[in-house]
C-alpha positions in Angstrom: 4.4 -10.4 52.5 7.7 -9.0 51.3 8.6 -11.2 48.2 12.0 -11.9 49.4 10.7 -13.5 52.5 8.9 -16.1 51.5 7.4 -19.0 54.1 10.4 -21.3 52.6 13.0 -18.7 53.4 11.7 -16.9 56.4 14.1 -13.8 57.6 16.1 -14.7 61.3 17.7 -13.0 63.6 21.0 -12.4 63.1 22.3 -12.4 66.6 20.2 -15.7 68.2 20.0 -16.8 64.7 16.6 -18.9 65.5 13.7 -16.3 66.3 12.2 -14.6 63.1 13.3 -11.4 62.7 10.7 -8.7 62.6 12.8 -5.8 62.6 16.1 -4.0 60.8 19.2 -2.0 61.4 19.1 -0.3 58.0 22.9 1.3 59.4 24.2 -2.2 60.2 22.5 -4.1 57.7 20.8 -6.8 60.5 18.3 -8.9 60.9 16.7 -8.6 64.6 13.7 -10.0 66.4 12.3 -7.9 68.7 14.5 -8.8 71.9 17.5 -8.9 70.3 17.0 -5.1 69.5 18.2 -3.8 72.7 21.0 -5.9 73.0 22.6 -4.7 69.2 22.0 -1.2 70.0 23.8 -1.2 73.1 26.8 -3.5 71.9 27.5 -0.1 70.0 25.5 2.9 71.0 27.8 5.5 69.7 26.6 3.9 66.0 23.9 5.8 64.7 21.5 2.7 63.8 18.4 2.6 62.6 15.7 0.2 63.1 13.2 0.1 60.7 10.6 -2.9 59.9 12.0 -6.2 58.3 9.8 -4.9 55.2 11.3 -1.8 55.2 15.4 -3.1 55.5 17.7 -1.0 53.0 15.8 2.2 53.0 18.8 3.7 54.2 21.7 4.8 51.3 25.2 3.1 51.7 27.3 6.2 51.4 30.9 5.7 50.4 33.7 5.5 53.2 36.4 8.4 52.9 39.6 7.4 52.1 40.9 10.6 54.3 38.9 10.8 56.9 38.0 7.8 59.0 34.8 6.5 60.0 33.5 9.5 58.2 30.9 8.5 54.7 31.0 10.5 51.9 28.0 12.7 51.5 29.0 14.8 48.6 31.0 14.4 44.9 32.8 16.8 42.8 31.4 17.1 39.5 34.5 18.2 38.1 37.0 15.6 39.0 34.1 13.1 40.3 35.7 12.1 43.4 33.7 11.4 46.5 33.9 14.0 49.6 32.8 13.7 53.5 31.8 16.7 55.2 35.0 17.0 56.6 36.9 17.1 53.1 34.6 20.3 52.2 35.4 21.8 55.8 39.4 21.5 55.6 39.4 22.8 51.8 41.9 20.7 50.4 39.9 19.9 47.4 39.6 22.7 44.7 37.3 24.8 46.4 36.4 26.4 43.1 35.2 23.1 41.7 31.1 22.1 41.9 30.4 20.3 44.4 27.2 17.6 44.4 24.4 16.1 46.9 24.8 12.6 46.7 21.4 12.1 47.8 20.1 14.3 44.8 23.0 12.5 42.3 21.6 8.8 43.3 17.9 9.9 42.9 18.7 10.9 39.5 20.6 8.1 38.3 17.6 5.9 39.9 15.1 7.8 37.7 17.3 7.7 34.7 17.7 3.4 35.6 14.0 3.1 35.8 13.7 5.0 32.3 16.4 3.1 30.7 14.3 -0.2 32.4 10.9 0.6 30.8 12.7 1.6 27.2 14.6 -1.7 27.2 11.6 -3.7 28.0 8.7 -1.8 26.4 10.2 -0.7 22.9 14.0 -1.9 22.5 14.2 -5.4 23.2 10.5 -6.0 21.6 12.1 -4.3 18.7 14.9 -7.3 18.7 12.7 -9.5 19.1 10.5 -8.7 15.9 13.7 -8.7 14.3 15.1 -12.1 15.5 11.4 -13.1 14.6 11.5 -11.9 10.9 15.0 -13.3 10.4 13.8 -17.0 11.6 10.8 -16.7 9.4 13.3 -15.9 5.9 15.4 -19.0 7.0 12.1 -21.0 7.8 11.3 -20.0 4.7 14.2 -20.7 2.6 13.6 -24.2 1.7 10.2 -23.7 0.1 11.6 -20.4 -1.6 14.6 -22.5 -3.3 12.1 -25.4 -4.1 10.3 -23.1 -6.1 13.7 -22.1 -8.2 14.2 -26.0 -8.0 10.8 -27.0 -9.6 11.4 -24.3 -12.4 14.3 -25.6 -13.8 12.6 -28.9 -13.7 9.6 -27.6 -16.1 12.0 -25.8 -18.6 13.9 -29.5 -18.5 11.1 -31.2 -19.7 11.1 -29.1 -22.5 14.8 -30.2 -23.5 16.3 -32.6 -25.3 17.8 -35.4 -22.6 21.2 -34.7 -23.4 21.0 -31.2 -21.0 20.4 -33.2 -17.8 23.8 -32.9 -16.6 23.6 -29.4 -17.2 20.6 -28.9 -15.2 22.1 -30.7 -12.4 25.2 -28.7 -12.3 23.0 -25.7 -11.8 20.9 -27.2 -9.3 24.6 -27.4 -7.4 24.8 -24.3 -8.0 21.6 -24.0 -6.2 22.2 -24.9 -3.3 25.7 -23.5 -2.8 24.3 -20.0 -3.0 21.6 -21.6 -0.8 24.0 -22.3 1.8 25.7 -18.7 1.4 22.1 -17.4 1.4 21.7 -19.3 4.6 25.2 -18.3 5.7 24.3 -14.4 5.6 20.7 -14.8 7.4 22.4 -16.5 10.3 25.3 -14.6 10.9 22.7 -11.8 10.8 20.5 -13.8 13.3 23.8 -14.5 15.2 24.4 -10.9 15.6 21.1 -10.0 16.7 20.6 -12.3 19.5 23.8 -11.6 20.7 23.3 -7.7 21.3 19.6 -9.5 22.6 22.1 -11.4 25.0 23.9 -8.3 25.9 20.7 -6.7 26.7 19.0 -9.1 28.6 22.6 -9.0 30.7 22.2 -5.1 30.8 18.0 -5.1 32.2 19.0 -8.1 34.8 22.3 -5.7 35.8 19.2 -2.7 35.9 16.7 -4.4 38.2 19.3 -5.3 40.6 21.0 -1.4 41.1 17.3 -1.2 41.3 17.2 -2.8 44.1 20.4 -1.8 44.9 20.9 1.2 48.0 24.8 1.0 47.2 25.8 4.7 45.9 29.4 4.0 44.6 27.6 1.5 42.1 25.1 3.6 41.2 26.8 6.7 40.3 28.9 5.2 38.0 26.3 3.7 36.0 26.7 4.6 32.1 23.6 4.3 30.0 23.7 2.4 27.0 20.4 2.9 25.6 22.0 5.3 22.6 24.0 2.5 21.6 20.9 -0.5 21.8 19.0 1.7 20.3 21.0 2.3 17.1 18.7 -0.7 15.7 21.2 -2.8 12.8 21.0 -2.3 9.3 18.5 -4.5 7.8 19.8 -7.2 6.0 17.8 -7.7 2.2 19.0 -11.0 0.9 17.4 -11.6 -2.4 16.4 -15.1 -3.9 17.8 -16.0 -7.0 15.5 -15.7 -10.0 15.7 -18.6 -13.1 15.7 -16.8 -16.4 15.1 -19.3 -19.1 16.2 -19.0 -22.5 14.6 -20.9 -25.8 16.0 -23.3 -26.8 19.1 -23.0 -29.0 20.9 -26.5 -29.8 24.2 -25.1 -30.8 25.0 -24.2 -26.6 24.2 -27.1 -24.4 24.1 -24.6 -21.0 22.1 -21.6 -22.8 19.2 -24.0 -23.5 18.4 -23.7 -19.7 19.2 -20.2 -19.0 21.0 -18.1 -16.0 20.3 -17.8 -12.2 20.5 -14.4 -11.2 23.5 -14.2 -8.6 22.5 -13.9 -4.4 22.1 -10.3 -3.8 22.7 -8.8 -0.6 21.9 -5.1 1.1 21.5 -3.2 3.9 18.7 -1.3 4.7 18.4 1.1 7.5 16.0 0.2 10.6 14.5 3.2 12.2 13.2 2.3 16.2 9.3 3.3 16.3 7.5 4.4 19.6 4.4 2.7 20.3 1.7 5.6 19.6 -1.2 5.2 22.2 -4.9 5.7 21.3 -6.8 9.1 21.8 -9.3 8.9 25.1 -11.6 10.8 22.7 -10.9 10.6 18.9 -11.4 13.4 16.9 -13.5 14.5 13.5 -10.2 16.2 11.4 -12.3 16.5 8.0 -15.7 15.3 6.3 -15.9 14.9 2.6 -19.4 14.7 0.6 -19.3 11.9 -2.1 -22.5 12.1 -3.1 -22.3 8.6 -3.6 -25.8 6.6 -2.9 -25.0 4.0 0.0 -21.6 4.5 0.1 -19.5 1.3 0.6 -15.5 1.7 -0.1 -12.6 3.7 0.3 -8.9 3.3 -0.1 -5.9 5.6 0.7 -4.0 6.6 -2.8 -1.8 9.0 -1.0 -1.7 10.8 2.5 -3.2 13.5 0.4 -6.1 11.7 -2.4 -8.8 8.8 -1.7 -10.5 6.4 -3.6 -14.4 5.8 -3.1 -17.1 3.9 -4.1 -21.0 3.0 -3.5 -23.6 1.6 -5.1 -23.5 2.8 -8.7 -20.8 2.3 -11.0 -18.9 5.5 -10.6 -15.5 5.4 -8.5 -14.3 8.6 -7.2 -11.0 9.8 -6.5 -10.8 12.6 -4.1 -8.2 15.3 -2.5 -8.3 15.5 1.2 -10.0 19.0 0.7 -13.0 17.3 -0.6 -12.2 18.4 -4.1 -13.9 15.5 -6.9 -10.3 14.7 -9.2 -11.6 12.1 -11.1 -14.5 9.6 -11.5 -14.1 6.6 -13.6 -16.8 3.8 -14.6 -16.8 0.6 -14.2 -17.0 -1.7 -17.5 -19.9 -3.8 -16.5 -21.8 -0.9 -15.7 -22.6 -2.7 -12.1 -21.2 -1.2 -8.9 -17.5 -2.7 -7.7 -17.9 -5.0 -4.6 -14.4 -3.7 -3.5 -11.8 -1.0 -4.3 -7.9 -1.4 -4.0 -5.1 0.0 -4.9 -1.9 -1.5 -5.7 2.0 -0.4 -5.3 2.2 0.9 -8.6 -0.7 3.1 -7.3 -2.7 1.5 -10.1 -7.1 1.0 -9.2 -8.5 -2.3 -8.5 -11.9 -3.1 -8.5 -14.2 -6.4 -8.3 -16.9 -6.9 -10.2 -19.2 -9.8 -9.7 -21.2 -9.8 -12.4 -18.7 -10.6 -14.5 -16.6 -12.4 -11.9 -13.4 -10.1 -12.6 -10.3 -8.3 -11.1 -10.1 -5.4 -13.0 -6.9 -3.0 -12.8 -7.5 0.3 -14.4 -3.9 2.5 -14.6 -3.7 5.4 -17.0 -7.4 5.2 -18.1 -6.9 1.5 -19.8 -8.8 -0.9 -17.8 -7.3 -4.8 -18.5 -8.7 -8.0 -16.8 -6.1 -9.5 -14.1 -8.3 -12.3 -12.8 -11.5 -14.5 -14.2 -12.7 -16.5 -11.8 -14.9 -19.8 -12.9 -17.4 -21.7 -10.5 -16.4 -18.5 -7.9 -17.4 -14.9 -7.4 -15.1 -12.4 -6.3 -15.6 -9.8 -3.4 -13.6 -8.1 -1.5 -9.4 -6.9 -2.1 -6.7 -6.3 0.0 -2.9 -5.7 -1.6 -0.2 -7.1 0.6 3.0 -5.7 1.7 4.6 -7.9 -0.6 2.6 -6.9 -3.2 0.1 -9.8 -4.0 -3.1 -9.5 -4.1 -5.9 -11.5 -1.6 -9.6 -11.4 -2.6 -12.4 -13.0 -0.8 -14.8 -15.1 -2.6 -18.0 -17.3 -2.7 -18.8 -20.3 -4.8 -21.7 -20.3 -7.7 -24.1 -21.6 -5.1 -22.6 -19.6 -2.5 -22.0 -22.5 0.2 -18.6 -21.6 0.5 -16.4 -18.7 1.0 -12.3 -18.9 0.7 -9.9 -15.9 0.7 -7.6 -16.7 -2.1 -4.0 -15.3 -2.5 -2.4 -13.7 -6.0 1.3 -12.9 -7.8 -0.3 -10.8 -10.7 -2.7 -13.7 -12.4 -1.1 -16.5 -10.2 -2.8 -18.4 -7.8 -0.2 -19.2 -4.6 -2.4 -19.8 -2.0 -5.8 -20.7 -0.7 -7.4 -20.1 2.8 -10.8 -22.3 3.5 -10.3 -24.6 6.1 -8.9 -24.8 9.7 -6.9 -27.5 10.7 -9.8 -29.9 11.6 -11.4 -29.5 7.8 -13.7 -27.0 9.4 -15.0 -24.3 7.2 -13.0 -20.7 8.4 -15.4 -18.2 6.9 -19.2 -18.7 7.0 -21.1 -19.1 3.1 -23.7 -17.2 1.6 -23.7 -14.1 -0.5 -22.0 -12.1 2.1 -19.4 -9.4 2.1 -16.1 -10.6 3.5 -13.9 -7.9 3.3 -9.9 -8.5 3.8 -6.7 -6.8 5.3 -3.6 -7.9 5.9 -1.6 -7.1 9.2 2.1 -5.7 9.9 2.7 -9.2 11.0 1.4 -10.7 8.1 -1.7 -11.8 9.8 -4.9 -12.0 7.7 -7.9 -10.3 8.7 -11.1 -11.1 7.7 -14.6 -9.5 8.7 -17.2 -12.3 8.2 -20.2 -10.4 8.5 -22.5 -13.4 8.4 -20.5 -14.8 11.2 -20.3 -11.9 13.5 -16.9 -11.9 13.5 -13.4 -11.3 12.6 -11.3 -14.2 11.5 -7.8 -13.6 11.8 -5.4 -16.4 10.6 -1.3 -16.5 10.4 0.7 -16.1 6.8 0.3 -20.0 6.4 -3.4 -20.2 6.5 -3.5 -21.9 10.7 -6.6 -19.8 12.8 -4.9 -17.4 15.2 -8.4 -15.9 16.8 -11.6 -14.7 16.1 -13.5 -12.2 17.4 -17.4 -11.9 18.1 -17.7 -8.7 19.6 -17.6 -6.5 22.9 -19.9 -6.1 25.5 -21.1 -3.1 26.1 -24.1 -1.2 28.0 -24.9 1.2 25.0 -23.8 -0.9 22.2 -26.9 -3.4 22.2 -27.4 -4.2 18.5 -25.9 -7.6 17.1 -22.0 -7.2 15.9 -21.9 -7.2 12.1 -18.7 -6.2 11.4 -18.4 -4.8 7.4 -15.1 -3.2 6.7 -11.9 -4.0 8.6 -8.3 -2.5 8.3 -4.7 -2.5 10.3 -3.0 0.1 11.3 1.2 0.7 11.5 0.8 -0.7 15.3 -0.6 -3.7 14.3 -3.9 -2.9 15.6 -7.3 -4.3 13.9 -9.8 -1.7 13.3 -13.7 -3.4 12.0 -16.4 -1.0 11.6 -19.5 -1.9 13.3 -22.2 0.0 11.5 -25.3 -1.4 13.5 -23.6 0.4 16.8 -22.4 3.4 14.5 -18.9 2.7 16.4 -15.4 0.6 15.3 -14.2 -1.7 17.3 -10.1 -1.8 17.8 -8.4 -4.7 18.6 -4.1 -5.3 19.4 -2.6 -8.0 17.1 -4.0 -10.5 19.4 -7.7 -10.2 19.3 -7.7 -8.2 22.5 -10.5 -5.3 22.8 -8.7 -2.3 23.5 -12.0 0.3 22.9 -14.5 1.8 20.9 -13.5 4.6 18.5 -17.7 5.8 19.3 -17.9 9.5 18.0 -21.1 10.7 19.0 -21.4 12.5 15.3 -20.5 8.8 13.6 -23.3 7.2 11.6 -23.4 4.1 9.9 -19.8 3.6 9.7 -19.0 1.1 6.6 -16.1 0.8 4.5 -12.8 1.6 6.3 -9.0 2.5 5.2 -5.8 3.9 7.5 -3.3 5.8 5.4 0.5 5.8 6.4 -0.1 8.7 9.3 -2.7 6.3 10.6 -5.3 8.7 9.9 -8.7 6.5 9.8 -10.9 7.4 6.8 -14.6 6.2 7.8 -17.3 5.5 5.1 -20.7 6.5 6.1 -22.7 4.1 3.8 -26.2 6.3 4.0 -25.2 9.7 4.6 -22.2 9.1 1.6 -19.9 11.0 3.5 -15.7 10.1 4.2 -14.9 11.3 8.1 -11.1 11.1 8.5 -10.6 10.4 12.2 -7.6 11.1 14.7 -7.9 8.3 17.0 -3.8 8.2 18.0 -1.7 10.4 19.9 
């Protein structure tokens, strides 16, 4: 049934107004039921009509009336001075006869192709791209309050530290707090205002699109003007900065430098650039294989688009060119092979060692000691967008298994339990290995579990994911290594099935990257072409993978 006909708003007949019209005069723009039709052709026979079926109506274009000629529609428009032209305005040659003349027909086809375009840009990459914009601004000002209670908190430690007599100054500079709070505020939603007013303006724009759509009416149609260019000029991204204490010692002969400064509210713009959504290969393709010869190799991370980081089951780590060339092999201190490999954004080398339950950062061939865990044993790294650092870890008695969250040697956050007190992540001595999302999600594959355990930036259990049925792929899902690419898909490797599975943001199953010459795939890392790099734990071979196009 033709959704504008519902059975609450049935179509009648425009001349007896009570039978339900099954037919339409696509020239006179009526409803008729079937008797009726002989009776509105005949009241004007000399029309041209055209009856078409009800589900059919408006098939027929709605060509301008000429102002010169009556009765006569224009069929034609000069692309020089755009004015619309009847057959009998081309025949008497009083318009320019050496201008271009145009097929309305053809013109309003075009524009309806260039609508639909416009349509599916606006709705598929623009407006999502306001949206994750409008999104990230909501989260800063959600975020505010906890980011200036930190500043807050402090000043309140470096007051216990001083004499009483600096309390009023501490207060005054807690006012001072929250004025630049409130300007802080002030620029995110003004910024936010913006936003969702062009969103506004938009959304105006598509709902104008769909009707002309729907629309047979020429005159409106040729004089649509695009605005895509100017939507999608995406705005300057707006970099607020919080505030940083700096603390001074204590010096009794200055009341206010005993506390110290607040840097002031810092404010920038940095340029947004609009990504198109890259789709994923039918087939992915083999670009290079590099030999290791690593024994059981486990991990790999991206330094560059153009060297690798590797490691297995020995204590050597590897750094490699993409050409396969070894560059430089460094041993761990222990003398134990690293659980995990990182590196961070001062392109510095991570590794975990569980032996002697360390984070170890090794940068210009001095190794130092950024985290000792007691009563836990670190695994598995992942380094942030923002630069922390989460690692996966079990207890002593490995019963339980957290990911835990790191500023430097800082512990800020800790991830154990869902919202019922349930354990998130399965125990046991069991690789968990970690990634972080371009939403900020955190990824998770609990191999003892069978799946992936995907949680938002606050800790709360978004999804998890046990696998995808599949008529070749019989073997249990184990995932080992997992890793997200710029599109916010989740990539796990699934070694038992020699295959990775890929996931959208959601937890959806989008498909198999299954490359008939993939064995044993293990550790896993995307670089910032989303190439996939692909660990082949027995064979100790690297396969970079094109699995986008």
């Amino acid at each position: 049934m033709d959704p504008d006909y519902s059975a609450q708003d049935v179509a009648r007949c425009d001349l007896c107004k009570t039978a339900i019209a099954q037919s339409y005069c696509d020239f006179c723009h009526a409803n008729l039921c079937k008797p009726c039709i002989g009776e509105h052709i005949s009241d004007d026979y000399k029309k041209s009509h055209v009856i078409v079926p009800i589900q059919q109506r408006k098939s027929t274009l709605l060509y301008p009336k000429c102002e010169t000629h009556q009765n006569k529609t224009c069929e034609y428009q000069c692309k020089d001075c755009s004015s619309f032209l009847c057959s009998r305005c081309l025949a008497s040659k009083q318009h320019n006869q050496e201008h271009e003349f145009l097929d309305l027909e053809e013109v309003f086809s075009s524009k309806k192709e260039h609508i639909q375009t416009d349509t599916k840009e606006l709705e598929n990459q623009i407006l999502p791209a306001y949206e994750d914009i409008t999104n990230d601004l909501e989260i800063q000002i959600a975020s505010l309050d906890g980011e200036y209670k930190k500043l807050t908190t402090e000043i309140s430690k470096q007051r216990e530290e001083i004499h009483r007599e600096v309390d009023n100054a501490i207060d005054q500079m807690e006012k001072e707090i929250g004025e630049i709070k409130v300007k802080h505020h002030s620029i995110l939603q003004k910024h936010l205002d913006e936003i969702k007013q062009v969103q506004s303006l938009m959304k105006q724009t598509l709902l104008a699109l769909n009707e002309m759509e729907e629309s047979n009416e020429v005159s409106a149609t040729i004089h649509y003007s695009s605005k895509i260019e100017e939507f999608s000029k995406l705005p300057p991204k707006v970099n607020v900065s919080t505030p940083k204490f700096i603390p001074k010692q204590m010096e009794r002969e200055e009341l206010c430098s005993l506390i110290g400064n607040l840097t002031p509210l810092s404010t920038s713009l940095e340029e947004r650039v609009l990504t198109s959504v890259r789709e994923l290969l039918d087939e992915p393709e083999v670009l290079k294989t590099i030999s290791t010869g690593h024994e059981k190799l486990r991990n790999i991370t991206c330094l560059n688009e153009e060297q690798i980081w590797t490691s297995g089951e020995t204590a050597d780590i590897k750094c490699f060119n993409i050409q396969g060339v070894l560059l430089k092999t460094i041993q761990t201190k222990s003398g134990v092979w690293p659980h995990d490999i990182a590196v961070d954004r001062d392109r510095a080398l991570l590794y975990s060692d569980c032996k002697t339950r360390i984070v170890y950062k090794v940068k210009n061939d001095q190794t130092e000691e950024i985290i000792t865990l007691q009563g836990w044993i670190p695994f598995n790294l992942c380094v942030t967008s923002s630069g922390d650092l989460l690692v996966t870890m079990c207890s002593n008695d490995i019963t339980q298994s957290k990911v835990v969250r790191y500023s430097g040697s800082t512990e800020k956050q800790t991830i154990q339990f869902d919202e019922e007190g349930q354990p998130l992540y399965s125990g046991g001595y069991k690789i968990k290995y970690v990634s972080e999302n371009r939403n900020l999600d955190i990824c998770v594959a609990d191999w003892a579990a069978g799946a992936v355990v995907v949680v938002n930036q606050t800790g709360k259990l978004r999804f998890k994911y046990s696998g995808h049925p599949s008529p070749t792929k019989k073997k249990p899902f184990i995932p080992h290594d997992i890793t997200t690419d710029s599109q916010s898909r989740i990539l796990t490797s699934d070694s038992n099935n020699h295959c990775i599975h890929i996931l959208d943001t959601d937890g959806q199953f989008l498909c198999l990257c299954d490359n008939s010459d993939l064995k044993g795939p293990y550790g896993l890392c995307v670089d910032s072409n989303d190439s996939l790099f692909v660990c082949e734990y027995h064979k100790g071979k690297v396969k970079k993978i094109r699995y986008l196009k």
